[in-house]
N, C-alpha and C positions, 0 to 999 in steps of 0.2 A: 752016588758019591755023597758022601756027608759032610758037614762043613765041623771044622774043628769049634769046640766049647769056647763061647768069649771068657777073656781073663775076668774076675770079677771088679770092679772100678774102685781104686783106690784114692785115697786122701789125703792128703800131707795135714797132719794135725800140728797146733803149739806144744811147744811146751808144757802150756798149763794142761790141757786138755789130756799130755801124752801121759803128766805124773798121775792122770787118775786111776790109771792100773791098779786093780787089787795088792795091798800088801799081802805079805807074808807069800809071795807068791815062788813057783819053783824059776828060776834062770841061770843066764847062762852068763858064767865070768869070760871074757875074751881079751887076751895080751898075745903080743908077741915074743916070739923067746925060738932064737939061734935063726933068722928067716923064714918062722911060720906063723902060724894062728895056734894057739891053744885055744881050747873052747873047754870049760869045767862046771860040769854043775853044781847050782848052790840055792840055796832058803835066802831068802833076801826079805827085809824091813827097811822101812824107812823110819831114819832115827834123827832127830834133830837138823833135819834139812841135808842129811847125807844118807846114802844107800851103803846098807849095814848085810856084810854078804859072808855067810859060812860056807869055805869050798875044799874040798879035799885037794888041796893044792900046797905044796912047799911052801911057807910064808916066805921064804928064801928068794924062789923063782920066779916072783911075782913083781913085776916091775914096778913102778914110779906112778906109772900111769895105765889105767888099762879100762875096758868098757862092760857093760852087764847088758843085756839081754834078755829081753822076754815076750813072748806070744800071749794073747788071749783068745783061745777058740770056745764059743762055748755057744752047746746045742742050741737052747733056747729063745739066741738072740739071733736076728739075721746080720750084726755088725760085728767082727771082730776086729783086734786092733794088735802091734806087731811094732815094740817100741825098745830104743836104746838110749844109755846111758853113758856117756864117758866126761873120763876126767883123772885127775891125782887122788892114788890110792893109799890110806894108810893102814897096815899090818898092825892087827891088836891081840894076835896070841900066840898060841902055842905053833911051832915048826912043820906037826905033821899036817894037821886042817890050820887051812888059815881061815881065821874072822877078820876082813876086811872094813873098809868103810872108805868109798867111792865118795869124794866130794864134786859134786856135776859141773861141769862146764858146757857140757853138750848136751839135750835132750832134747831128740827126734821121734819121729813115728809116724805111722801109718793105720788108718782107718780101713777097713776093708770091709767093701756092701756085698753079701752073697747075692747071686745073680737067681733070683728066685725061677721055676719049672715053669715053665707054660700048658 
């Protein structure tokens, strides 16, 4: 009988530590809209203390307020980390892609140690 794989042990990081995620990175827009989750991906910067987010999404549909989302897995390191952003969005273009800008209210995350082979 084999024992199932531990989870690997995670870390509740600040704030400061969560915004150190690479810019210009891929995530994911998240809002509600009619009792679900939309989830849309988008290019995201940080610009002037706000999350600057290009998404193919109706600037229309995009509510008041909504969260972004992003992973960091990467080979090299054994730490990945797995962090969100929300807060009041404001819409800066054109109808069919919206250019967003996320002013944060919330930023959480999580550290994650891979659980190295024996």
């Amino acid at each position: 009988m084999s024992t199932p794989p531990a989870s690997p042990p995670m870390v509740e990081v600040s704030g400061g530590e969560a915004r150190w995620l690479p810019e210009d990175s891929a995530r994911r827009l998240v809002y509600p809209r009619r009792e679900s989750a939309v989830v849309r991906p988008g290019r995201t910067t940080w610009e002037y203390g706000r999350l600057a987010s290009r998404t193919p999404a109706s600037a229309a549909a995009v509510p008041a307020a909504a969260a972004s989302h992003v992973d960091e897995v990467r080979t090299a390191t054994v730490t990945d980390r797995t962090v969100a952003v929300a807060g009041p969005v404001d819409v800066i273009t054109d109808p069919a892609h919206a250019t967003l800008r996320l002013r944060p209210k919330t930023v959480s995350g999580f550290r994650i140690a891979r659980v190295q082979a024996r």
